[in-house]
N, C-alpha and C positions, 0 to 999 in steps of 0.2 A: 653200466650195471646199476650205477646209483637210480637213473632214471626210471626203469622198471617198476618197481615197485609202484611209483607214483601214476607210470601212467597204467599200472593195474588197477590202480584205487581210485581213478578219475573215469574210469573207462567203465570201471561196475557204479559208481555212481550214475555218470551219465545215463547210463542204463536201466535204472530205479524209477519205478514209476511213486511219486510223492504221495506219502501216506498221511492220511488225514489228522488233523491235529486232535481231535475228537471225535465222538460219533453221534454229536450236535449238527444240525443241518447249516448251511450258511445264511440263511433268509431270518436265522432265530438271532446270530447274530447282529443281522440291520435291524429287525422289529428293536430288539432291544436297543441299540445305540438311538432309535427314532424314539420310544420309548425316553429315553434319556433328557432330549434332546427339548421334549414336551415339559418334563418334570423340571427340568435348568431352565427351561425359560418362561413357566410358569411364577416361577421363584422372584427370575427376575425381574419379569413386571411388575408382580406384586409390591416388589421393595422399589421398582422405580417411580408406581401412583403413589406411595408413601413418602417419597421422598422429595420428587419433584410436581408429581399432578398429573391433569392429562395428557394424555402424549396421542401422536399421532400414529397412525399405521405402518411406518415404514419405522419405525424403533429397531432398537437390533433384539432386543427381548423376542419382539415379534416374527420377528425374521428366523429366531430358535426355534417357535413356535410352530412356522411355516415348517422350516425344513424338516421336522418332528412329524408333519402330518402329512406331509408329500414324502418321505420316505416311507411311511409305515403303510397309506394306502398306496402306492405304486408298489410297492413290493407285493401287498396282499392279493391285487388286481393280478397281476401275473402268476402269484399260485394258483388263484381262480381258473385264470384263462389257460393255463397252463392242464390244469387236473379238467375241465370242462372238452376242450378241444382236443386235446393231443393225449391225455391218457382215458380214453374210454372206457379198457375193460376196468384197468383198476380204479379211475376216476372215481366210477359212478358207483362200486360199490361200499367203497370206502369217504365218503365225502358226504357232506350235508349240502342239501337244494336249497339256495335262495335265490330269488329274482331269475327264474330259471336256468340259474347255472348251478354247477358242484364245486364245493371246495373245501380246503380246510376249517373246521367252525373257530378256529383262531382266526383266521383270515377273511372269516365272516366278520366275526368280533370287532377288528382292526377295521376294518371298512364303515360299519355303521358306526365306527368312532366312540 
């Protein structure tokens, strides 16, 4: 008897399809942490030529920098090829053309950097 209840409340859980945290897309999420990720290691550099000089390419400032710019274009690339390829009708009416493809003009944005 005790048990019931519990496996009534586990069993309509299990059964919930998981509701979205907001009604924010998830790709606004990575732009932004890439975003971040640019401004933190812009920062960094700057106070590590001030502090110590020139530094070489493999810094870890730089390395912020990278993962800041290979996130935000590999995300934007895939809403590209994404809205280009695979959503036609609503793609192309909803999307801005560059370099013959559609996509988001934020996504435009993020790619020409």
């Amino acid at each position: 008897m005790v048990g019931t209840p519990l496996r009534w409340m586990m069993t309509n859980y299990l059964n919930q399809k998981p509701l979205p945290i907001s009604g924010i897309p998830w790709f606004c999420y990575v732009i932004l942490i890439a975003s971040t990720c640019i401004a933190v290691g812009l920062q960094w550099d700057i106070s590590w030529h001030m502090t110590i000089g020139r530094d070489s390419f493999w810094t870890p400032a730089h390395m912020v920098i990278y993962l800041g710019g290979i996130l935000g274009g590999l995300i934007s690339a895939i809403l590209v090829f994404k809205m280009t390829f695979f959503d036609k009708n609503e793609g192309m009416n909803s999307g801005v053309k560059f370099w013959g493809f559609t996509g988001p003009m934020a996504a435009g944005v993020c790619i020409w950097g």
